[in-house]
Structure formats: C-alpha cells, structure tokens
NUPA-983880 format. One record per residue: residue number from 1; x, y, z of N, C-alpha, C in turn; chain; residue in three letters. Coordinates in Angstrom, 3 decimals, always signed. Layout:
<recs>
   k     n.c1     n.c2     n.c3    ca.c1    ca.c2    ca.c3     c.c1     c.c2     c.c3 c   r
 NUM        X        Y        Z        X        Y        Z        X        Y        Z A ALA
...
</recs>
This chain:
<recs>
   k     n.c1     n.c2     n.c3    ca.c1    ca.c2    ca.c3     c.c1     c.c2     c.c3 c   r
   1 +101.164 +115.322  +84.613 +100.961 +115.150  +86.041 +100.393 +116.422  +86.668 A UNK
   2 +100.647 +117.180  +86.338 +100.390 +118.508  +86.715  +99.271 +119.322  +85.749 A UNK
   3  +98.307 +118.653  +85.075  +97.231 +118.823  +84.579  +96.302 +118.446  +85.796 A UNK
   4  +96.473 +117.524  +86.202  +95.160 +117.418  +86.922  +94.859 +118.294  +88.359 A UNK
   5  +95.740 +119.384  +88.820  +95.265 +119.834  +89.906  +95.126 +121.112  +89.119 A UNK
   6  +95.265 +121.520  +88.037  +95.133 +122.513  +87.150  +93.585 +122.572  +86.645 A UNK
   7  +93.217 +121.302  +86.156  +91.944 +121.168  +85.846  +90.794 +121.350  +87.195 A UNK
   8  +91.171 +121.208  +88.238  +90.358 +120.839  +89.480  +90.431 +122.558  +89.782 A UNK
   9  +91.216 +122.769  +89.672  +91.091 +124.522  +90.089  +90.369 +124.717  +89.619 A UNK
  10  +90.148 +124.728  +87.799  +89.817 +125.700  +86.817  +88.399 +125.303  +87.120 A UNK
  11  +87.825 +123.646  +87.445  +86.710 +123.816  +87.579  +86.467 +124.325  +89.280 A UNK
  12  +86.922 +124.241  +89.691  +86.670 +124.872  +91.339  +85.923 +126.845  +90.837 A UNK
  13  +86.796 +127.356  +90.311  +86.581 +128.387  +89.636  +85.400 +128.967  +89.085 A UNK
  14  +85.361 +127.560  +88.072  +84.190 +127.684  +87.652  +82.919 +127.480  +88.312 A UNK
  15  +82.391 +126.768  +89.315  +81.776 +126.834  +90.106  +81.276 +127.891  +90.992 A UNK
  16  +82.361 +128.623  +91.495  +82.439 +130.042  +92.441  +81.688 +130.833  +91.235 A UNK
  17  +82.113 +130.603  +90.269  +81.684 +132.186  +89.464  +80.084 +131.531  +88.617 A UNK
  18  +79.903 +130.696  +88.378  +78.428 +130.270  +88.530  +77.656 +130.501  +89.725 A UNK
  19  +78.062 +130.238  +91.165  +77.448 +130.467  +92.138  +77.201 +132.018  +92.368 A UNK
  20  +78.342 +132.602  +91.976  +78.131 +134.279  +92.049  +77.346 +135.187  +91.459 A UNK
  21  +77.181 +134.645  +89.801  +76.272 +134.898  +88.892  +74.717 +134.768  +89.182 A UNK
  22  +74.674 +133.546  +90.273  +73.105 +133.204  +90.409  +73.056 +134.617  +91.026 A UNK
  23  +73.941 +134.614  +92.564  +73.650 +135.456  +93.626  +72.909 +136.868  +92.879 A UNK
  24  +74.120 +137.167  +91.717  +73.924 +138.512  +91.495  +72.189 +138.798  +90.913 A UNK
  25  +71.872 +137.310  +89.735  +70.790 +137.532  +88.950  +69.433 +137.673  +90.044 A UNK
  26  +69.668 +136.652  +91.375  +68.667 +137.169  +92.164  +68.721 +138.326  +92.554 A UNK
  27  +69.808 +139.063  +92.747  +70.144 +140.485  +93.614  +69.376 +141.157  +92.319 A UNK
  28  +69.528 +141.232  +91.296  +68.770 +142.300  +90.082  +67.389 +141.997  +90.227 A UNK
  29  +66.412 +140.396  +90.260  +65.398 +140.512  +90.180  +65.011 +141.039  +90.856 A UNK
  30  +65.599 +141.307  +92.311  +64.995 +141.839  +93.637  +64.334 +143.246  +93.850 A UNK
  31  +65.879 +143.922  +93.225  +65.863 +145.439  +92.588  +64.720 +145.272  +91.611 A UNK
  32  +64.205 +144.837  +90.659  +63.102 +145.132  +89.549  +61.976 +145.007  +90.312 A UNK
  33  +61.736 +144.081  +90.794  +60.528 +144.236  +91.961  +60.207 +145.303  +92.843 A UNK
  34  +61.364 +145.533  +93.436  +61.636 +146.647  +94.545  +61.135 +147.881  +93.971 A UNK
  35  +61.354 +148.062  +92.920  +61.010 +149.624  +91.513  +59.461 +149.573  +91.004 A UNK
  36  +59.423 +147.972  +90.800  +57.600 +148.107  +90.433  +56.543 +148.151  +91.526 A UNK
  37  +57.407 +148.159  +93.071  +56.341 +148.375  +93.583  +55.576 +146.520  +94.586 A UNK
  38  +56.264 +146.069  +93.994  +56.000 +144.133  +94.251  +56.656 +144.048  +95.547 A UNK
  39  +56.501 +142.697  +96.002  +57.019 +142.114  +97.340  +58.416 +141.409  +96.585 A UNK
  40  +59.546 +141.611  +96.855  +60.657 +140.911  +96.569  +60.708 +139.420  +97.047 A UNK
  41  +60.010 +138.938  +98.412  +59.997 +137.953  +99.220  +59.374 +136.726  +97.563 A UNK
  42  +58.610 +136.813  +96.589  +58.326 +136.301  +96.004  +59.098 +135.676  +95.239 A UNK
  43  +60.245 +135.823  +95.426  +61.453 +135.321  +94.589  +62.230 +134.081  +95.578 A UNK
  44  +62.018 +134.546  +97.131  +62.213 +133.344  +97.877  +61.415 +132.338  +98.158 A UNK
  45  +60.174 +132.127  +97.442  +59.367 +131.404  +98.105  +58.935 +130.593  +96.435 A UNK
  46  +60.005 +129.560  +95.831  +59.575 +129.048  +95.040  +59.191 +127.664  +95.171 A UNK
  47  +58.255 +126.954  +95.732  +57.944 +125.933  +96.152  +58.506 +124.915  +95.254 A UNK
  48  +58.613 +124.866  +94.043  +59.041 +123.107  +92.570  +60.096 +123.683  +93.194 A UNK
  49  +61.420 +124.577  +93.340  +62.359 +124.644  +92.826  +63.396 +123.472  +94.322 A UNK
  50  +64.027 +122.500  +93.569  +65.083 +122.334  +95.043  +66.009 +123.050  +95.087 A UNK
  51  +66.546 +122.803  +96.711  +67.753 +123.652  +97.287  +69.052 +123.336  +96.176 A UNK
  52  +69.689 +124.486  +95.754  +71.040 +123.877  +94.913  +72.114 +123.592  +95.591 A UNK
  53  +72.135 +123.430  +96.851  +73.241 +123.173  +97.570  +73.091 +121.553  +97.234 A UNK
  54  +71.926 +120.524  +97.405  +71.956 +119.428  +96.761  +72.079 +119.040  +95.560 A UNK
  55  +72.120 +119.678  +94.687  +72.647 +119.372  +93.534  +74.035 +119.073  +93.474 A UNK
  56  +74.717 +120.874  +94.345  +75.892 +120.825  +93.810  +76.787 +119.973  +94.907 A UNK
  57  +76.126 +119.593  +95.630  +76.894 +118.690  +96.218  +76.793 +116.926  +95.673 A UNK
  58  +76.084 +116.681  +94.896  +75.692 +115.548  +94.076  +76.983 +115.887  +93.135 A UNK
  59  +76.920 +117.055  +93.113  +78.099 +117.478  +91.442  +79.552 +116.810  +92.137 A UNK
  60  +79.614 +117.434  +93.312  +81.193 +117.628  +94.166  +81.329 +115.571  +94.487 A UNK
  61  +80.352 +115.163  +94.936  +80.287 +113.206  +94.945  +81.003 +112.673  +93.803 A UNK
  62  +79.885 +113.352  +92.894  +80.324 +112.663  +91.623  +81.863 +112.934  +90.961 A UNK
  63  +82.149 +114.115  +91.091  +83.711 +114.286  +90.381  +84.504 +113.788  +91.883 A UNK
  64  +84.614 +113.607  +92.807  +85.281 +113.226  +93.812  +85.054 +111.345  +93.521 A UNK
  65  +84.533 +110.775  +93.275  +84.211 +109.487  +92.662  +84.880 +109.074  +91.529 A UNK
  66  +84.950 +110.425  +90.595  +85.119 +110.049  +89.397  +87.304 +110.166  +89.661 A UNK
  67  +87.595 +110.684  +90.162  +88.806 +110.866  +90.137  +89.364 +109.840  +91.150 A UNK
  68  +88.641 +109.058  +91.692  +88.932 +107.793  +92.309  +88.730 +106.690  +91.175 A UNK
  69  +87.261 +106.505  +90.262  +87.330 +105.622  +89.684  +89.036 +106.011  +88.721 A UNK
  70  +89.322 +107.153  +87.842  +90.464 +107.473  +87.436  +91.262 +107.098  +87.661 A UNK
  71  +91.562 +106.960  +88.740  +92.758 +106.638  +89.864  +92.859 +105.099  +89.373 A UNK
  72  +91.918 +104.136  +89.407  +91.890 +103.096  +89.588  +91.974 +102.861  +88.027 A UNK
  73  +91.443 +103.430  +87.044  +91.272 +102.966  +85.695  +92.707 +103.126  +84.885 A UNK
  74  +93.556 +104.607  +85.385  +95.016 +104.871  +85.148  +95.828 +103.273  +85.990 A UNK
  75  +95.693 +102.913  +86.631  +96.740 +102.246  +87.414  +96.609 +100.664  +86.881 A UNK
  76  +94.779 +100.016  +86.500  +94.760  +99.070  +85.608  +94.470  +99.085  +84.173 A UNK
  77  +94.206 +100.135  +83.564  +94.435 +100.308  +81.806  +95.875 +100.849  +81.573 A UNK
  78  +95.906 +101.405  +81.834  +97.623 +102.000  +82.086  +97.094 +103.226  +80.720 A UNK
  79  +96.263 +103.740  +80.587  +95.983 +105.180  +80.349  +96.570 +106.054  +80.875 A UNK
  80  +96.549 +107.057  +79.907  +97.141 +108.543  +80.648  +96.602 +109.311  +81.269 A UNK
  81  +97.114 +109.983  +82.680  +96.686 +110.498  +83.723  +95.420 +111.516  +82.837 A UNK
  82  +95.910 +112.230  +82.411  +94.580 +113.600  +82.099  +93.719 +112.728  +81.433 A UNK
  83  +93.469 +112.109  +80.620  +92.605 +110.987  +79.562  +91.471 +110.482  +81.094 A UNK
  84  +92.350 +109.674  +81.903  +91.598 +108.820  +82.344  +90.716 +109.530  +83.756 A UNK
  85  +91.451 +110.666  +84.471  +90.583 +111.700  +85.303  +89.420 +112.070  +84.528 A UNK
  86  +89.869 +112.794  +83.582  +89.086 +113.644  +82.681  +87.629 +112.913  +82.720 A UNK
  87  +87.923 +112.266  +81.719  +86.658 +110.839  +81.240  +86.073 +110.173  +82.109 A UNK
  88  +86.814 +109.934  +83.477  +86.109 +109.589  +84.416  +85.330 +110.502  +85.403 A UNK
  89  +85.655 +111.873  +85.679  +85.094 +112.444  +86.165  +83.666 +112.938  +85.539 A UNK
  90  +84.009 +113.349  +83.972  +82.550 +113.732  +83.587  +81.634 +112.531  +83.337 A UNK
  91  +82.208 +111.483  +83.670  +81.200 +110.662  +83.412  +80.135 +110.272  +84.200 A UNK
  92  +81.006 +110.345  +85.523  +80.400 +110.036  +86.805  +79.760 +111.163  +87.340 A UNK
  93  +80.253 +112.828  +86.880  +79.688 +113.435  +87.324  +78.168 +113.704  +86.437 A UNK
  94  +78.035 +113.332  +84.757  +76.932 +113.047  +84.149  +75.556 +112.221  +84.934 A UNK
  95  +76.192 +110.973  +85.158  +75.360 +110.011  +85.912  +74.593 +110.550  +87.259 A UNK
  96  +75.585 +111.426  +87.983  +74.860 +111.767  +89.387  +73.501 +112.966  +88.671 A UNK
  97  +74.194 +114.080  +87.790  +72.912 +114.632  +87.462  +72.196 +113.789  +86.722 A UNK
  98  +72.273 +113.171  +86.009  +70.889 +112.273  +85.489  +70.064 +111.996  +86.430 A UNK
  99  +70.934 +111.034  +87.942  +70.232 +110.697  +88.941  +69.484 +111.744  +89.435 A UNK
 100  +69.750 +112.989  +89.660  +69.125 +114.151  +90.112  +68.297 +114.429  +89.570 A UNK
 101  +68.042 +114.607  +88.254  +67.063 +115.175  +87.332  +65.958 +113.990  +87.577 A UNK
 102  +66.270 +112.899  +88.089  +65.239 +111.703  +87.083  +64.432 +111.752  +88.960 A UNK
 103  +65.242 +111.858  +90.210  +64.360 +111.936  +91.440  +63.599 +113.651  +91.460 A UNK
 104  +64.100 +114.178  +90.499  +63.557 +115.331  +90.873  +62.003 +115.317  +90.062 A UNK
 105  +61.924 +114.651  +89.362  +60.846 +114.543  +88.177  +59.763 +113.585  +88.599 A UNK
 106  +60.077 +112.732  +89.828  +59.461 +111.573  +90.554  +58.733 +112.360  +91.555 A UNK
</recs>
C-alpha cells in the first residue's frame, strides 16, 4: 500500500533532476559560446524543436490516467496494488509519448 506514493515521489524526483540537468546543459552551452566569441541567443532560437513543457505535461496526463485506469483494473482484476499502478501507468504513459512523437513527425 505504501509503494505507491513511494513510487510517485521517486518518479516526481526523477523528473526535477532531468529538468535540472537540461537547465544546467543549456547553462554550459551558453558559457562555450560566450568563450568562442558566438551569440549565445542561438541556442534559444531552435525553430523543429517543441516547447517541453508539452511533452511533459502529456507525460504528467498520461501517468495521472494511468493510476486511474489502475485504480479501476486493481478493484475489477483483483491484482495487486503495485502490479496494477505500475503497468498501468507506464503503459499509458508509453501511449501518450508515442502520441507525441507520431504529431510531432506530422
């Protein structure tokens, strides 16, 4: 029972420190530019790339979905709580990035 707000942290976590990592890798390219002499602004102005706030909010749908379908799949399979979050969340959260990748490619 107490797996699943354990797991939701750990990925909450994980998220923050992916998001931090980007921050930092742009903060270094900025600096390498800044040293050769380049316009740093070139790093903000990537026209293909989308905003990742839509992604990761496609991410946050999908596991917020998926721990509802869970909800519902524990209460009529009569599966076990971590089994049936688990499996349902990455599944649903799989599907939303597929969906993402496949409008982003359109």
């Amino acid at each position: 029972m107490y797996l699943v707000p354990i797991f939701g942290m750990g990925f909450f976590g994980w998220l923050s420190y992916l998001a931090y990592r980007e921050k930092q890798l742009i903060n270094k390219e900025k600096i390498a530019l800044i040293e050769k002499g380049m316009d740093p602004s070139l790093i903000d102005s990537k026209p293909n790339n989308p905003p990742n706030s839509f992604k990761i909010g496609l991410l946050l749908i999908g596991a917020a979905l998926g721990i509802l379908f869970g909800f519902i799949v524990n209460l009529t399979l009569g599966i076990p709580n971590f089994v049936a979050y688990s499996i349902m969340i990455f599944v649903i959260c799989g599907i939303v990035l597929i969906y993402f990748h496949k409008s982003k490619t359109e």
